[in-house]
PDB file with SEQRES, HELIX, SHEET and CRYST1 records, atoms N, CA, C and O in Angstrom:
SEQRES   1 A   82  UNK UNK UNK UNK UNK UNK UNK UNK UNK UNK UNK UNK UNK          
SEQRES   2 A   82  UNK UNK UNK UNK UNK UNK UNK UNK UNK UNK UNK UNK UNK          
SEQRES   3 A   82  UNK UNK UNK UNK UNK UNK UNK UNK UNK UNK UNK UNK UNK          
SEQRES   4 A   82  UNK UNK UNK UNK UNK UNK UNK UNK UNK UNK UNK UNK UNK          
SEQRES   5 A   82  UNK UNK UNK UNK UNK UNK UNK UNK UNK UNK UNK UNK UNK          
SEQRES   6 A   82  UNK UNK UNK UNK UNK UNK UNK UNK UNK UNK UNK UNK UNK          
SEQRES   7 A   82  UNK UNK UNK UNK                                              
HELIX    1 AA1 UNK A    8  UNK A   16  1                                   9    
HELIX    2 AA2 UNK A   69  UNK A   79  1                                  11    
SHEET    1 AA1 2 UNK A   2  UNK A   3  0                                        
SHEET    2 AA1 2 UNK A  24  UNK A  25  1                                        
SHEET    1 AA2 2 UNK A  48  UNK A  51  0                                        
SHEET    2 AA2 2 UNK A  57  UNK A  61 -1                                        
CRYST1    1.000    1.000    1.000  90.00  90.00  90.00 P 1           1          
ATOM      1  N   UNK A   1       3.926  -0.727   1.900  1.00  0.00           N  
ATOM      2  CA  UNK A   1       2.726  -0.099   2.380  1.00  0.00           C  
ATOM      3  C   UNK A   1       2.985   1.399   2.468  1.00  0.00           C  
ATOM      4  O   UNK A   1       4.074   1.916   2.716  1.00  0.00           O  
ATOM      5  N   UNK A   2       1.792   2.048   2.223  1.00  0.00           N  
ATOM      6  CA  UNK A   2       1.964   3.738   2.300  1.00  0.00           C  
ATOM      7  C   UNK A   2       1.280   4.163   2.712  1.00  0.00           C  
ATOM      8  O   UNK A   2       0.299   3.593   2.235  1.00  0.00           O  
ATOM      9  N   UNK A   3       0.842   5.067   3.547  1.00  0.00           N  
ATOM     10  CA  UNK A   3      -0.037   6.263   4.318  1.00  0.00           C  
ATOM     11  C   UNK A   3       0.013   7.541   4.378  1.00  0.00           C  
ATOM     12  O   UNK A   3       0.825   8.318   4.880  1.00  0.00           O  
ATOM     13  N   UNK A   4      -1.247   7.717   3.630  1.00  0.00           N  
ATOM     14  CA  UNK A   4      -1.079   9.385   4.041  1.00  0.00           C  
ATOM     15  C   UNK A   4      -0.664  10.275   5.752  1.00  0.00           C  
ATOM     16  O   UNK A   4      -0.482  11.487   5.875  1.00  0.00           O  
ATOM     17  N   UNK A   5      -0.611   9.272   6.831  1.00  0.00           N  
ATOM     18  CA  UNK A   5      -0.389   9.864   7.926  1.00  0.00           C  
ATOM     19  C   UNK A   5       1.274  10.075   8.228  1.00  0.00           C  
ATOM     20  O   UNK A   5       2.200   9.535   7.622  1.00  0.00           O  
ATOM     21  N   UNK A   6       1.317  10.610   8.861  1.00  0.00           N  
ATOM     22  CA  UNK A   6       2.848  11.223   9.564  1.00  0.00           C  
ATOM     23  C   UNK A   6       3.260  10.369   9.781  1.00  0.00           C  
ATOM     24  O   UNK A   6       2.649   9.366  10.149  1.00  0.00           O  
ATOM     25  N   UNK A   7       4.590  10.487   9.609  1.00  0.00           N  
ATOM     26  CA  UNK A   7       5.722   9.386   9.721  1.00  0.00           C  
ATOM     27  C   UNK A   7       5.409   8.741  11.538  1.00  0.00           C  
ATOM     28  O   UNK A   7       5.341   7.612  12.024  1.00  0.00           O  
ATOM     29  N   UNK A   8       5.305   9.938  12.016  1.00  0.00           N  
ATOM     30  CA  UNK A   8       5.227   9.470  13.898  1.00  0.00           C  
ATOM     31  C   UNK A   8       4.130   8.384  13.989  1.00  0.00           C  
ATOM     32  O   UNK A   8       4.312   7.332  14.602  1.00  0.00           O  
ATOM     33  N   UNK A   9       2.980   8.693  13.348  1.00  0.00           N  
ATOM     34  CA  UNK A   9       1.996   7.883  13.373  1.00  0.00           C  
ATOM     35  C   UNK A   9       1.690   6.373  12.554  1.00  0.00           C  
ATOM     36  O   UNK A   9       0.800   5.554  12.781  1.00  0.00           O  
ATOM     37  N   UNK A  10       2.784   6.347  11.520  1.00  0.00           N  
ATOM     38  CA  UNK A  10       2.857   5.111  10.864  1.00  0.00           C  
ATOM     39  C   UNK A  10       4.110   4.399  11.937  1.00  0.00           C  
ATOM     40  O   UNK A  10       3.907   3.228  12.259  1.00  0.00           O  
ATOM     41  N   UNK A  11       5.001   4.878  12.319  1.00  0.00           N  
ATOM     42  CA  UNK A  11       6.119   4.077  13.393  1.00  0.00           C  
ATOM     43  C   UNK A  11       5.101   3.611  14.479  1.00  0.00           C  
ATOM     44  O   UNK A  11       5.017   2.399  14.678  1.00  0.00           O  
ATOM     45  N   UNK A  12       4.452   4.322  15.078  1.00  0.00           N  
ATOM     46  CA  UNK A  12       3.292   4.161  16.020  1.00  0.00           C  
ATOM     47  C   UNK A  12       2.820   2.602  16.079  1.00  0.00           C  
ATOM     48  O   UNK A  12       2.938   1.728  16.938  1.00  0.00           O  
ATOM     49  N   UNK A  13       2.116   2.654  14.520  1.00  0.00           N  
ATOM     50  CA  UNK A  13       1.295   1.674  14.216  1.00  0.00           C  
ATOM     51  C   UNK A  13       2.209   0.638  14.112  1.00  0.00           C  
ATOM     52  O   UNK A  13       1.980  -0.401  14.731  1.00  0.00           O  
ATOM     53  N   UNK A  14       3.398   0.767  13.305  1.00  0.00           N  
ATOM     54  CA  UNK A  14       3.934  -0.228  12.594  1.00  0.00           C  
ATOM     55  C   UNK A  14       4.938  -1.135  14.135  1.00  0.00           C  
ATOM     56  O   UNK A  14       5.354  -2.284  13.984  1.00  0.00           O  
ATOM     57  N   UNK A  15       5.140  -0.420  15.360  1.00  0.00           N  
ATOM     58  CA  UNK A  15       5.367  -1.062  16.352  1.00  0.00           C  
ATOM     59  C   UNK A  15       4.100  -1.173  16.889  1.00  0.00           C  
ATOM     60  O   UNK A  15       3.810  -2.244  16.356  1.00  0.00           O  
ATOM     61  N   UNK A  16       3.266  -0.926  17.443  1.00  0.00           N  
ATOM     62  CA  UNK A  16       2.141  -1.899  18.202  1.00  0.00           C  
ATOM     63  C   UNK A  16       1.335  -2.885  17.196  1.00  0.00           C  
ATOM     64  O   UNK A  16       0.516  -3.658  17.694  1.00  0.00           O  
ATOM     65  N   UNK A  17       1.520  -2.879  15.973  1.00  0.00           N  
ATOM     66  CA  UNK A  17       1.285  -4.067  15.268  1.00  0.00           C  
ATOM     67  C   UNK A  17       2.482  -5.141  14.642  1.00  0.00           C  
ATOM     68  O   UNK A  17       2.367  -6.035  13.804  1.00  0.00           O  
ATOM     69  N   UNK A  18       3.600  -4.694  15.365  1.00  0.00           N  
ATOM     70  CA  UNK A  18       5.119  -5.433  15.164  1.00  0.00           C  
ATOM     71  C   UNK A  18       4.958  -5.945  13.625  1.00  0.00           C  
ATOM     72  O   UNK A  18       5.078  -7.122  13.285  1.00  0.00           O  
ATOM     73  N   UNK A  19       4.611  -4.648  12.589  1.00  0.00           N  
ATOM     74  CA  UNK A  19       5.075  -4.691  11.191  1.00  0.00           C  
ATOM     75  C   UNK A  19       6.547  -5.306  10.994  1.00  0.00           C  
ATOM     76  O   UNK A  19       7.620  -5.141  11.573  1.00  0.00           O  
ATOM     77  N   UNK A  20       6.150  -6.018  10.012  1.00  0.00           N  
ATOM     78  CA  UNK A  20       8.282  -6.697   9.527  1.00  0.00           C  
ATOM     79  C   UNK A  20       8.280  -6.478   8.359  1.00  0.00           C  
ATOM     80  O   UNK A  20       8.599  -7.374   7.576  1.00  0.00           O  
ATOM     81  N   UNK A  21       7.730  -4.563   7.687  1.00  0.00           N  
ATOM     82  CA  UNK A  21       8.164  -4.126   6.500  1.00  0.00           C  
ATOM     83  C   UNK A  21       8.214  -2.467   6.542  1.00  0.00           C  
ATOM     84  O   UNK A  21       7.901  -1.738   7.483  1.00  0.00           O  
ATOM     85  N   UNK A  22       8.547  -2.218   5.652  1.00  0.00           N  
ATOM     86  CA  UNK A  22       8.221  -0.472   5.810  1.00  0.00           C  
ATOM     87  C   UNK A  22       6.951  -0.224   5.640  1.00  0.00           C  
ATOM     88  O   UNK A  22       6.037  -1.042   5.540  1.00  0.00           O  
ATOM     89  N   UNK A  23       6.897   1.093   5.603  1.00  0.00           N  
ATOM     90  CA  UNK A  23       5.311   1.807   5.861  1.00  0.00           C  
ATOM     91  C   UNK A  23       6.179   3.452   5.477  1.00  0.00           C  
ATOM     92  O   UNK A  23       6.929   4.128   6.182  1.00  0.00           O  
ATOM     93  N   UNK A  24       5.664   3.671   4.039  1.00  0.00           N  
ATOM     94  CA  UNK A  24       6.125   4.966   3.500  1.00  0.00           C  
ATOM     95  C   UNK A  24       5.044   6.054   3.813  1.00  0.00           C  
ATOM     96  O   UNK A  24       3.875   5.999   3.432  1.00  0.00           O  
ATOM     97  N   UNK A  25       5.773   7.344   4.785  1.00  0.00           N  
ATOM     98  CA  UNK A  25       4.724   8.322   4.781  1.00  0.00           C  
ATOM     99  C   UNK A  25       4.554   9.289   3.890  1.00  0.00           C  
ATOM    100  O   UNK A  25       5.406  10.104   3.538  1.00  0.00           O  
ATOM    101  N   UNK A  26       3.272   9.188   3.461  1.00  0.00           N  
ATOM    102  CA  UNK A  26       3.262  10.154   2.568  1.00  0.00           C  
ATOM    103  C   UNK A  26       2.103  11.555   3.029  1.00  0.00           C  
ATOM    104  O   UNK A  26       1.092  11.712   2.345  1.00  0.00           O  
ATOM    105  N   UNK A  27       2.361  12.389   4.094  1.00  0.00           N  
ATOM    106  CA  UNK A  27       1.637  13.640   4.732  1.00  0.00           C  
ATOM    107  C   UNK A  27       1.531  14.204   3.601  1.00  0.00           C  
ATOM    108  O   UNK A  27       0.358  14.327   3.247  1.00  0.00           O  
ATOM    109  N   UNK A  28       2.145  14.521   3.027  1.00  0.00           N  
ATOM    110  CA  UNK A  28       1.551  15.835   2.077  1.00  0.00           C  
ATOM    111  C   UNK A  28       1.048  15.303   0.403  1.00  0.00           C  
ATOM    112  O   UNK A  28       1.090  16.016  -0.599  1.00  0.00           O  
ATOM    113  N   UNK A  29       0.558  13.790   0.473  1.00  0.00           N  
ATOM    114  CA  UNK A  29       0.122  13.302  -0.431  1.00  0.00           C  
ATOM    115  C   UNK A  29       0.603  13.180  -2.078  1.00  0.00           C  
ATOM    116  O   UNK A  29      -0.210  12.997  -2.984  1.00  0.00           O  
ATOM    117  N   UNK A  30       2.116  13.321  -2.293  1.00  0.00           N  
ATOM    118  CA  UNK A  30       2.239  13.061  -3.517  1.00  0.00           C  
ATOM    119  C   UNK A  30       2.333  12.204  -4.145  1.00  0.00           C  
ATOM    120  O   UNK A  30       2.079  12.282  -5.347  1.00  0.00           O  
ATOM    121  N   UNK A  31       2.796  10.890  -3.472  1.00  0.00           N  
ATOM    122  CA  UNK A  31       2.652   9.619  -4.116  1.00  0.00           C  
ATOM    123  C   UNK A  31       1.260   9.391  -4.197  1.00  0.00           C  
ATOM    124  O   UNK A  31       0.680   8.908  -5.169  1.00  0.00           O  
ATOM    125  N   UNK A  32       0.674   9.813  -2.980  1.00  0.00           N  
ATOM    126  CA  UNK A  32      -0.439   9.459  -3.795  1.00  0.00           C  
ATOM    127  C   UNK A  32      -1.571   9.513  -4.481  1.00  0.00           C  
ATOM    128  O   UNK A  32      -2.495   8.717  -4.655  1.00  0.00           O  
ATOM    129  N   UNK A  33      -1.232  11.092  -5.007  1.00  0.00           N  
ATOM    130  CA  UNK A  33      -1.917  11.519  -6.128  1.00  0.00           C  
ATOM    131  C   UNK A  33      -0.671  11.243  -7.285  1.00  0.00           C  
ATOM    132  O   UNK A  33      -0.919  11.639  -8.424  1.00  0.00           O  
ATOM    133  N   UNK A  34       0.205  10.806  -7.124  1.00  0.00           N  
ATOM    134  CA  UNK A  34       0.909  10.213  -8.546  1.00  0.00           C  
ATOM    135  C   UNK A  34       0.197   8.854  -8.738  1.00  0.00           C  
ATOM    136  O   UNK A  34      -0.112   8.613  -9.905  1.00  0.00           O  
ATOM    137  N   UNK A  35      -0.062   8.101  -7.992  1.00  0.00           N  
ATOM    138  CA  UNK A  35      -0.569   6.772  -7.743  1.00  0.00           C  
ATOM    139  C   UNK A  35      -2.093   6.909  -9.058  1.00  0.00           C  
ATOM    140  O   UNK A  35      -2.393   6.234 -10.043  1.00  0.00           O  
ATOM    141  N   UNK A  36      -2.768   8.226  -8.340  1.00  0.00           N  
ATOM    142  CA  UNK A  36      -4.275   8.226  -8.642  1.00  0.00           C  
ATOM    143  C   UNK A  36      -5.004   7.269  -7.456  1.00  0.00           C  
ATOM    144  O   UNK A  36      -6.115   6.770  -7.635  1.00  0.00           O  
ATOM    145  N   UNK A  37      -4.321   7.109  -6.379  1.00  0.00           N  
ATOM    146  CA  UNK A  37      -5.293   6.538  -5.010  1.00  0.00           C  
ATOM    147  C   UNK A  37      -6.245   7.811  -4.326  1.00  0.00           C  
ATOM    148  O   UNK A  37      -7.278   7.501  -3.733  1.00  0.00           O  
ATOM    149  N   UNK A  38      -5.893   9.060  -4.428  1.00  0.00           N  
ATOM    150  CA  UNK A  38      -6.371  10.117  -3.645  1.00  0.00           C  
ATOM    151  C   UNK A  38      -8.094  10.045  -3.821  1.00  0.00           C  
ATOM    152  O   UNK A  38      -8.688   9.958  -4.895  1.00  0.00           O  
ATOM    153  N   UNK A  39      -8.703  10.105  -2.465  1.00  0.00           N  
ATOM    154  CA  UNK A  39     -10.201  10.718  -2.694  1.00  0.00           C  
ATOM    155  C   UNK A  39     -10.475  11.731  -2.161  1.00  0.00           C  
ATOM    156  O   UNK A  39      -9.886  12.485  -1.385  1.00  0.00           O  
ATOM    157  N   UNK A  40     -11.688  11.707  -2.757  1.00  0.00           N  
ATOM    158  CA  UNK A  40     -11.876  13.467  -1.643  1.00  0.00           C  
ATOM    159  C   UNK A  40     -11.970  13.673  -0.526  1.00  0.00           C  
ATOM    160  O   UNK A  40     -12.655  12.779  -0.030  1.00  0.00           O  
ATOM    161  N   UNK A  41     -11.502  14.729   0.552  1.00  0.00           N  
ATOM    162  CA  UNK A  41     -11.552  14.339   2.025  1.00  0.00           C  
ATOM    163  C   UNK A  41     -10.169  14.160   1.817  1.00  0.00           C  
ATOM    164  O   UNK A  41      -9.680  14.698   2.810  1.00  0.00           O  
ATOM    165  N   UNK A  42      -8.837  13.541   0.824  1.00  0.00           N  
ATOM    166  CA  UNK A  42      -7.453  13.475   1.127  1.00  0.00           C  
ATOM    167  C   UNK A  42      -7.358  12.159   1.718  1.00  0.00           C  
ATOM    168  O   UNK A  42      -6.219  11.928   2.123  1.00  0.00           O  
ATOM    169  N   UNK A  43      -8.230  11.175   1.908  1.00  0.00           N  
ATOM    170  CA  UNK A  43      -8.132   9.823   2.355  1.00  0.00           C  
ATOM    171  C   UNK A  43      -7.338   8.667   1.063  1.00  0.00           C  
ATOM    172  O   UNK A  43      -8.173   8.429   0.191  1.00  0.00           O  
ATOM    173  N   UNK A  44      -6.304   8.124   0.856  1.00  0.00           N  
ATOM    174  CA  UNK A  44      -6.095   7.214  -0.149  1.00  0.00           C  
ATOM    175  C   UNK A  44      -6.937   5.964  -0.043  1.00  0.00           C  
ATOM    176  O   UNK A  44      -7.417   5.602   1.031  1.00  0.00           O  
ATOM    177  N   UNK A  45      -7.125   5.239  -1.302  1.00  0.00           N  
ATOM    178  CA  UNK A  45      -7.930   4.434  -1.010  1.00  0.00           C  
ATOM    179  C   UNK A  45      -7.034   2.863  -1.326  1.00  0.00           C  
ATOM    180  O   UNK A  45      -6.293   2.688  -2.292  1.00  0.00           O  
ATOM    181  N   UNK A  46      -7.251   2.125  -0.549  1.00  0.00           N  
ATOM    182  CA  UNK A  46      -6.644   1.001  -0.273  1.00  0.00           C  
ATOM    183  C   UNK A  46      -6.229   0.045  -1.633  1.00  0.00           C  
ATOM    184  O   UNK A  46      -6.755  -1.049  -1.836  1.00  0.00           O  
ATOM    185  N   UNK A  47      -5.610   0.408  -2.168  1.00  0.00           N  
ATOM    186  CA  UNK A  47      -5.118  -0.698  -3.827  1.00  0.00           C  
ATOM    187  C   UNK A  47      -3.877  -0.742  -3.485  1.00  0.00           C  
ATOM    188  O   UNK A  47      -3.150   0.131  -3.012  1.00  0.00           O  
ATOM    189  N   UNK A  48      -3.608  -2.235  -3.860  1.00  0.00           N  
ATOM    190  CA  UNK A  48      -2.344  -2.895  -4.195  1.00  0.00           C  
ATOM    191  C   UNK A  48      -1.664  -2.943  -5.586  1.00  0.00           C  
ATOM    192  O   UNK A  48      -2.186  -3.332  -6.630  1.00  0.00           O  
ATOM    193  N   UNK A  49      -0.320  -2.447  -5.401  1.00  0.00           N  
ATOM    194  CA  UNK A  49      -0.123  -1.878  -7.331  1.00  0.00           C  
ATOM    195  C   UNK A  49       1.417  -3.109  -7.023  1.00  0.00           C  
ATOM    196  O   UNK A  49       2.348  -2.864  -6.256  1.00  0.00           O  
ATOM    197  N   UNK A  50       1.294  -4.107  -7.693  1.00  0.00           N  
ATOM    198  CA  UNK A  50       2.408  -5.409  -8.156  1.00  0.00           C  
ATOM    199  C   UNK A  50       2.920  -4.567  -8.894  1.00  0.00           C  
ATOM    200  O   UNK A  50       2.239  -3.827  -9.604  1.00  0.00           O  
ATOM    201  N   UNK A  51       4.833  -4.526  -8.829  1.00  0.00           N  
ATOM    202  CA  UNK A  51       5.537  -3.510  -9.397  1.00  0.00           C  
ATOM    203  C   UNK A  51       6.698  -4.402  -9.669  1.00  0.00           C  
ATOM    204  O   UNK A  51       7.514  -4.645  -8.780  1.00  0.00           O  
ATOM    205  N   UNK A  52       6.799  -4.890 -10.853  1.00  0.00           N  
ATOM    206  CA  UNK A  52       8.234  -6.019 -10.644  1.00  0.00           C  
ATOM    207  C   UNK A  52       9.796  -5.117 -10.859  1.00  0.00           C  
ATOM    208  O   UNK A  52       9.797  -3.953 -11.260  1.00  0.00           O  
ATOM    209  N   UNK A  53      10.812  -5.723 -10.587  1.00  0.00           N  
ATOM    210  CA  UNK A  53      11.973  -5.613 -10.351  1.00  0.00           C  
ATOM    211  C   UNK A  53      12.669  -4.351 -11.346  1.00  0.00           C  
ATOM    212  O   UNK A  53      13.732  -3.747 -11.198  1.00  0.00           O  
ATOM    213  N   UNK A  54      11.489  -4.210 -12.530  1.00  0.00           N  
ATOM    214  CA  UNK A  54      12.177  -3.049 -13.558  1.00  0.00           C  
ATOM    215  C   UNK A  54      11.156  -1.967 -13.649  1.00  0.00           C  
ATOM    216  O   UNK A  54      10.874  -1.250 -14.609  1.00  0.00           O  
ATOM    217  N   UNK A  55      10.644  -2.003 -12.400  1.00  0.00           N  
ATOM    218  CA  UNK A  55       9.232  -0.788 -11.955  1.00  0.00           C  
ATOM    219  C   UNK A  55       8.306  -0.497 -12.544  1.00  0.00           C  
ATOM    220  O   UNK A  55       7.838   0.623 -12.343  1.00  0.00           O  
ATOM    221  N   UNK A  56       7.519  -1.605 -13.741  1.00  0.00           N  
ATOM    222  CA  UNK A  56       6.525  -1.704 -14.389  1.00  0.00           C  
ATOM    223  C   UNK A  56       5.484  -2.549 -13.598  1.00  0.00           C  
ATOM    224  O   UNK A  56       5.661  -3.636 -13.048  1.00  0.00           O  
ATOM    225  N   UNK A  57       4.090  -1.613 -13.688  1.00  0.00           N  
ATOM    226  CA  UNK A  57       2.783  -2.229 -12.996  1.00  0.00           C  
ATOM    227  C   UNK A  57       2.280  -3.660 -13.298  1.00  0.00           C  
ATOM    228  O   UNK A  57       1.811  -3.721 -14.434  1.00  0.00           O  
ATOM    229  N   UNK A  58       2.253  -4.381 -12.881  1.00  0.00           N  
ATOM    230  CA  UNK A  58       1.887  -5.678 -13.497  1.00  0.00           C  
ATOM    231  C   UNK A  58       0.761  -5.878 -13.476  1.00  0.00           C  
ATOM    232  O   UNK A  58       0.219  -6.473 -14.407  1.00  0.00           O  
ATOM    233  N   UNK A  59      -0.169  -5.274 -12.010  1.00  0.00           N  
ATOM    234  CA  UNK A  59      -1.065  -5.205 -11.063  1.00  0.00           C  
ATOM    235  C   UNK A  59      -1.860  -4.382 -10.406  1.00  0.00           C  
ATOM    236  O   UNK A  59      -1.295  -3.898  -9.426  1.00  0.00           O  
ATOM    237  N   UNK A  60      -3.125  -3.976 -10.583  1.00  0.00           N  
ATOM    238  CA  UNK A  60      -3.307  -3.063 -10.058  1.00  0.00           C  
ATOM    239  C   UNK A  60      -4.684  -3.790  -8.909  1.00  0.00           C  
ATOM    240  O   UNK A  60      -5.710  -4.034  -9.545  1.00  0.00           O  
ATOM    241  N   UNK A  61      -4.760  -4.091  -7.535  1.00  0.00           N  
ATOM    242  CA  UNK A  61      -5.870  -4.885  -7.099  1.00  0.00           C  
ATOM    243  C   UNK A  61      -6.399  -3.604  -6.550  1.00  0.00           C  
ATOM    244  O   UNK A  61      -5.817  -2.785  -5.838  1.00  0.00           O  
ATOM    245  N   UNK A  62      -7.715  -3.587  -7.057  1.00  0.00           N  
ATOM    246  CA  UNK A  62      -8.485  -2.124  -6.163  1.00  0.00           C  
ATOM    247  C   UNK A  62      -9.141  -2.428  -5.773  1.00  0.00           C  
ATOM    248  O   UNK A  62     -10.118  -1.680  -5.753  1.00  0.00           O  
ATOM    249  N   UNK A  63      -9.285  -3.889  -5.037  1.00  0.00           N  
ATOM    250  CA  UNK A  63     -10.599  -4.225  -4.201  1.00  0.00           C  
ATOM    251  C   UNK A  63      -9.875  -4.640  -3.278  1.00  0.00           C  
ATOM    252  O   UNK A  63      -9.801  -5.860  -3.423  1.00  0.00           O  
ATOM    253  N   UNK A  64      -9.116  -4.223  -2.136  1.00  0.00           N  
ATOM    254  CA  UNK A  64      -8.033  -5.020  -1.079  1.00  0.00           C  
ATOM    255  C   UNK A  64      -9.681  -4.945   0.092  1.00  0.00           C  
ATOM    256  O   UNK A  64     -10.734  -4.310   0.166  1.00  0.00           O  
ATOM    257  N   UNK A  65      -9.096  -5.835   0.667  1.00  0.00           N  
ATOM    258  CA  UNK A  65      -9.804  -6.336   1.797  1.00  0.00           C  
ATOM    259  C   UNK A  65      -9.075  -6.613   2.786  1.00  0.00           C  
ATOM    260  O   UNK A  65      -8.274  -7.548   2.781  1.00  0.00           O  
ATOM    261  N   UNK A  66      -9.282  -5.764   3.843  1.00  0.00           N  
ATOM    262  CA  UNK A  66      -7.989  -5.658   5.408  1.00  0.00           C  
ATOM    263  C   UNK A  66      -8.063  -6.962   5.868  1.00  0.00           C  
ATOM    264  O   UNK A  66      -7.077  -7.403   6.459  1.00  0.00           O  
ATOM    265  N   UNK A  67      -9.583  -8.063   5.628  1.00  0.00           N  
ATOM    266  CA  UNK A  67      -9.072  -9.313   6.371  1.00  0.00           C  
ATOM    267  C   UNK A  67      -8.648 -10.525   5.507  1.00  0.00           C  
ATOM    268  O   UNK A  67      -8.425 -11.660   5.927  1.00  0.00           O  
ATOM    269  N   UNK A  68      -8.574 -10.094   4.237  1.00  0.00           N  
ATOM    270  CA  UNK A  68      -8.078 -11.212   2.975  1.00  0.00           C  
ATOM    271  C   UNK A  68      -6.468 -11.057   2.621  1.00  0.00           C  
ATOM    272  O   UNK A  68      -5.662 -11.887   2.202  1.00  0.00           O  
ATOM    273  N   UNK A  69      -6.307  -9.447   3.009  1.00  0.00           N  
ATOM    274  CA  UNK A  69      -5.280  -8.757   2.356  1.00  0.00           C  
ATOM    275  C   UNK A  69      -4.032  -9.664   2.135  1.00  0.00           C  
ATOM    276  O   UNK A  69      -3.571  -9.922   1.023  1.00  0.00           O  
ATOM    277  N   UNK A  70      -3.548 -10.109   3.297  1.00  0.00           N  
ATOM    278  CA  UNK A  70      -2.588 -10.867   3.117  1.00  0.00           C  
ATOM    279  C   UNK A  70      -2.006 -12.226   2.596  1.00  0.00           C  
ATOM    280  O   UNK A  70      -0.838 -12.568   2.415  1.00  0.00           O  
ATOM    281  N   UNK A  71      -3.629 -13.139   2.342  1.00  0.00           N  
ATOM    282  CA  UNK A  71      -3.878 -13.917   1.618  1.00  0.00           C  
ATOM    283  C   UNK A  71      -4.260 -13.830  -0.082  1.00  0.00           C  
ATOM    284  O   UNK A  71      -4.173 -14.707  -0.941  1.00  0.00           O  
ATOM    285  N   UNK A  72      -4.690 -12.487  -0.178  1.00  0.00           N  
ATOM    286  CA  UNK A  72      -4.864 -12.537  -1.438  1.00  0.00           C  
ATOM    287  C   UNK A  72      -3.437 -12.034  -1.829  1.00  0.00           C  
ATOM    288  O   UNK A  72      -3.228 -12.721  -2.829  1.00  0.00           O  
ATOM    289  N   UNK A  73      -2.332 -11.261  -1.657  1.00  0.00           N  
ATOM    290  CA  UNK A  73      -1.154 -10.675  -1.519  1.00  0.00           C  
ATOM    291  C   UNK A  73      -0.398 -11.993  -2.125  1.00  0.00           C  
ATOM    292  O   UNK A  73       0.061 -11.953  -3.267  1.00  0.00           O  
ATOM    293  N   UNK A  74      -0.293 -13.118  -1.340  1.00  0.00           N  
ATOM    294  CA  UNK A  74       0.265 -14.258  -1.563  1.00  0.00           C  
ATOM    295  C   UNK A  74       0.143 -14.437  -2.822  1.00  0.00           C  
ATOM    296  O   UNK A  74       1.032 -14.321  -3.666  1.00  0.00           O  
ATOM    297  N   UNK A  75      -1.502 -14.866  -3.060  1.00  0.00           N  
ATOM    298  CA  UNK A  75      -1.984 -15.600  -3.815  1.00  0.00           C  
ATOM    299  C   UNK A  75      -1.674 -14.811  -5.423  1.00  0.00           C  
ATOM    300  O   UNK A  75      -1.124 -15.352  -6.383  1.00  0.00           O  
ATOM    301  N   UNK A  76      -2.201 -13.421  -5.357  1.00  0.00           N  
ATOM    302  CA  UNK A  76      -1.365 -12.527  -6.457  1.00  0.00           C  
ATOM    303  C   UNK A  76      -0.206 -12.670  -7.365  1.00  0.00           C  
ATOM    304  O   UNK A  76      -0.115 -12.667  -8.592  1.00  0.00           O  
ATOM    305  N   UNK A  77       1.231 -12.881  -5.759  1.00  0.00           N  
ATOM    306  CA  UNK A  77       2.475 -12.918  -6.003  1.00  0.00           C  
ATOM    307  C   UNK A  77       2.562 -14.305  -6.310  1.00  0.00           C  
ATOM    308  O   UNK A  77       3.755 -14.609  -6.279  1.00  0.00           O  
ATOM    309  N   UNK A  78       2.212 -14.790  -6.449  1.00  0.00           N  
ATOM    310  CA  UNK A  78       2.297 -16.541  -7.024  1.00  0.00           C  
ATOM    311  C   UNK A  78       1.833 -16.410  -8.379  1.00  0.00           C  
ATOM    312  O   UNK A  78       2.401 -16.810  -9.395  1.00  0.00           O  
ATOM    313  N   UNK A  79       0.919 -15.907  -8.295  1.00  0.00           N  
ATOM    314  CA  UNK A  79       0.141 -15.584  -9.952  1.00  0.00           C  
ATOM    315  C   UNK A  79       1.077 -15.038 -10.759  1.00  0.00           C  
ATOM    316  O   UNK A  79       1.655 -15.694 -11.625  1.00  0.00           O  
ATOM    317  N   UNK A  80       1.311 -13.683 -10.510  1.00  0.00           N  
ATOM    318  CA  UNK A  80       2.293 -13.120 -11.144  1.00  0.00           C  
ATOM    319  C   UNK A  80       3.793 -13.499 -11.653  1.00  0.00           C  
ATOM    320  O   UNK A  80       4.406 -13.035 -12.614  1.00  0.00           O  
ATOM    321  N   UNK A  81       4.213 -14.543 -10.656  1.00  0.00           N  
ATOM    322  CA  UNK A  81       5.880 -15.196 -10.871  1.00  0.00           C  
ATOM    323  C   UNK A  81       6.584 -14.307  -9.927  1.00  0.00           C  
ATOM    324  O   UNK A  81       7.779 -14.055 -10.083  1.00  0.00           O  
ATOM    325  N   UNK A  82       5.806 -13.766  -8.837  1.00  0.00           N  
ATOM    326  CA  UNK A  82       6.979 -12.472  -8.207  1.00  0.00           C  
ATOM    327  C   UNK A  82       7.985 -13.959  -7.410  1.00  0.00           C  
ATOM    328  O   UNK A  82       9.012 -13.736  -6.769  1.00  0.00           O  
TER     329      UNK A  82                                                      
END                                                                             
């Protein structure tokens, strides 16, 4: 997972929602205008990019949904052979 917010503010989140992964900050937005997630306003927009083991895209989901997310995540990585 990645965010354009400050590292202070993704630790923040990632303990009062007792995350059990990283959360990469990205403040000054270069991943993710390498990505091509950036909109205007500097907000990224929520896509899941499947990246297998030799760092080729397999996947690109640009319709994530915060209350499917983790079910469709599954369902993806099953698809794919991850």
């Amino acid at each position: 997972m990645a965010s354009t917010d400050k590292l202070e503010k993704n630790t923040a989140f990632a303990k009062e929602n007792a995350a059990t992964f990283p959360i990469l900050a990205d403040p000054d937005k270069t991943m993710s205008k390498a990505y091509g997630v950036l909109m205007l306003g500097s907000f990224a927009q929520r896509w899941t990019f499947y990246i297998d083991k030799s760092g080729i895209i397999q996947k690109i989901d640009k319709k994530v949904n915060p209350r499917t997310a983790g079910a469709d995540l599954v369902r993806n990585l099953t698809t794919l052979g991850f």
